[in-house]
C-alpha positions, 0 to 999 in steps of 0.5 A: 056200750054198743056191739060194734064198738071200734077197736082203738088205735096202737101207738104209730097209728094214734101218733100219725092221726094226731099229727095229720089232724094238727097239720090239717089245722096249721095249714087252715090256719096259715092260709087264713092268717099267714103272717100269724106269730102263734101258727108259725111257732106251733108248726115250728114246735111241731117240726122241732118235736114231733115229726121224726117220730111221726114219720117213724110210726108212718114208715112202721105203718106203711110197711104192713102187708096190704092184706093187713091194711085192709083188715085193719082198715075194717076192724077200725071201720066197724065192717068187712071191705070187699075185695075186687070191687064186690059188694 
């Protein structure tokens, strides 16, 4: 296993990366077939299912302090983000 291994997600930022990523799928997905029964029924899924608690884990991440977010943002990344444009 590699030294600079990432560190996994927690629960909220999993459960937001999943939804982004199916959401990105449906909307390609609409666009290219927008009449399409299948599409329509997973978004509906979705919306019926899963998006309040989406949004739960988006309002818990988006309270993090900007100074967590940034460390959180590099633990992830694998490497140390500069502040104020320095490199």
């Amino acid at each position: 296993m590699p030294a600079t291994s990432k560190a996994p997600l927690d629960a909220d930022e999993e459960r937001v990366t999943r939804a982004q990523r199916l959401l990105i799928q449906l909307g390609a997905a609409l666009v290219h077939r927008p009449f399409d029964t299948g599409t329509h029924e997973r978004l509906r899924a979705f919306l019926a299912d899963d998006a309040d608690d989406v949004l739960a884990s988006l309002a818990v991440l988006q309270q993090r302090p900007e100074t967590e977010l940034r460390q959180r943002i590099a633990e992830l990344a694998g490497h140390r983000l500069f502040v104020g444009g320095a490199a």
